[in-house]
C-alpha positions in Angstrom: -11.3 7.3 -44.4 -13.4 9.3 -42.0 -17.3 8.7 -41.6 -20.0 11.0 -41.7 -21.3 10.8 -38.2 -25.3 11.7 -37.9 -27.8 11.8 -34.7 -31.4 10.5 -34.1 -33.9 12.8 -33.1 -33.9 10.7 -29.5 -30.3 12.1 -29.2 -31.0 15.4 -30.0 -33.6 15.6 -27.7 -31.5 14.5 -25.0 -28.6 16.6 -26.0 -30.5 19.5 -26.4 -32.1 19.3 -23.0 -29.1 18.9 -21.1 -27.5 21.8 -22.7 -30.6 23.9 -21.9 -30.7 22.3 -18.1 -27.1 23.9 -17.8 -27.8 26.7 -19.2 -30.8 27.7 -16.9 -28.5 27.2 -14.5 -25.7 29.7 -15.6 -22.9 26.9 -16.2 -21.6 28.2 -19.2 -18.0 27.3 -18.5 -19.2 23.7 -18.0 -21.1 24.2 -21.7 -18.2 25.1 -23.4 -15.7 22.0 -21.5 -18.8 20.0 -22.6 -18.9 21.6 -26.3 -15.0 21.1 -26.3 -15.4 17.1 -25.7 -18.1 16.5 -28.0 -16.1 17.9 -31.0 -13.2 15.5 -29.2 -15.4 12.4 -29.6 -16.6 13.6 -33.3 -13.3 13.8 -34.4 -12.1 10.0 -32.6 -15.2 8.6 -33.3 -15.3 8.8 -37.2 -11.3 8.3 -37.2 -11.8 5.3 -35.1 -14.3 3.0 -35.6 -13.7 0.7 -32.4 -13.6 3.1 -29.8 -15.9 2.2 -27.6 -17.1 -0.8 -25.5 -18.7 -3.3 -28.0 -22.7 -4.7 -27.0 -24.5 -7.0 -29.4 -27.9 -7.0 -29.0 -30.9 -8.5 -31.2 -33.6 -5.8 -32.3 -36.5 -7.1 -34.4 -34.7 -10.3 -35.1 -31.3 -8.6 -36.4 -28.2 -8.9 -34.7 -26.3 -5.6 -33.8 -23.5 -4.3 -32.8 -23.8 -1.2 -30.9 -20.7 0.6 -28.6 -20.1 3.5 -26.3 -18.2 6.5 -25.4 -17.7 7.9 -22.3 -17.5 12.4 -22.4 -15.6 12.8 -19.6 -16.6 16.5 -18.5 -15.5 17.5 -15.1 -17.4 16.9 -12.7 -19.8 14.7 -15.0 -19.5 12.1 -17.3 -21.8 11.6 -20.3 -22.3 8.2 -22.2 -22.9 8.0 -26.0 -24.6 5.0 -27.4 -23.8 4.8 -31.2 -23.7 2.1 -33.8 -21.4 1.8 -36.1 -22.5 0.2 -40.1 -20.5 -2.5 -41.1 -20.1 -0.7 -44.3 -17.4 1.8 -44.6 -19.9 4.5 -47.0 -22.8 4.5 -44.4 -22.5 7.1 -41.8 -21.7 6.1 -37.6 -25.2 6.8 -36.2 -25.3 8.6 -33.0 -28.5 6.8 -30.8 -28.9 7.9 -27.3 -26.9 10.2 -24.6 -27.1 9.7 -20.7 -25.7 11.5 -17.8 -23.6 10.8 -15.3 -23.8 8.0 -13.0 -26.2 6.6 -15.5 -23.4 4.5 -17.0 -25.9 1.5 -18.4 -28.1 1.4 -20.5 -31.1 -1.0 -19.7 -32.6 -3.3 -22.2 -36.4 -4.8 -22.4 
């Protein structure tokens, strides 16, 4: 059964400025590889729900687990943070996106 897959506004954000970044810059071949990988990982990542690198982590006193995919779009990389619901009729929830060489996310 294949998930919905929706995004937080924090992703979007990011998404949205890289894409704008690259395209100030006139890389529209590297858009469109990017473009190409990102439908990729929305078609593996609602067909497969344990893709990625699994992280638990405790927010507000719950326990959750969150995992990550890696874009690979030469010459960068791009890592997606997303959780995925334990229940199969609630969508896989796209959280945060860094670039490149950025392939951690840091925790407080």
């Amino acid at each position: 059964m294949k998930r919905d897959v929706i995004a937080t506004p924090l992703f979007e954000r990011n998404l949205q400025a890289f894409l704008d970044s690259y395209a100030d810059l006139g890389a529209m071949r590297f858009i469109e590889r990017l473009k190409i990988s990102y439908l990729g990982m929305m078609e593996n990542i609602s067909t497969f729900e344990e893709i990625g690198a699994a992280r638990r982590r405790t927010i507000n006193g719950k326990s959750i687990t969150l995992r990550e995919y890696v874009l690979d779009v030469e010459p960068r990389d791009f890592l997606i943070l997303y959780r995925v619901p334990p229940e199969p009729d609630q969508p896989i929830i796209l959280l945060n996106i860094r670039i490149g060489g950025q392939n951690k996310f840091r925790w407080t």
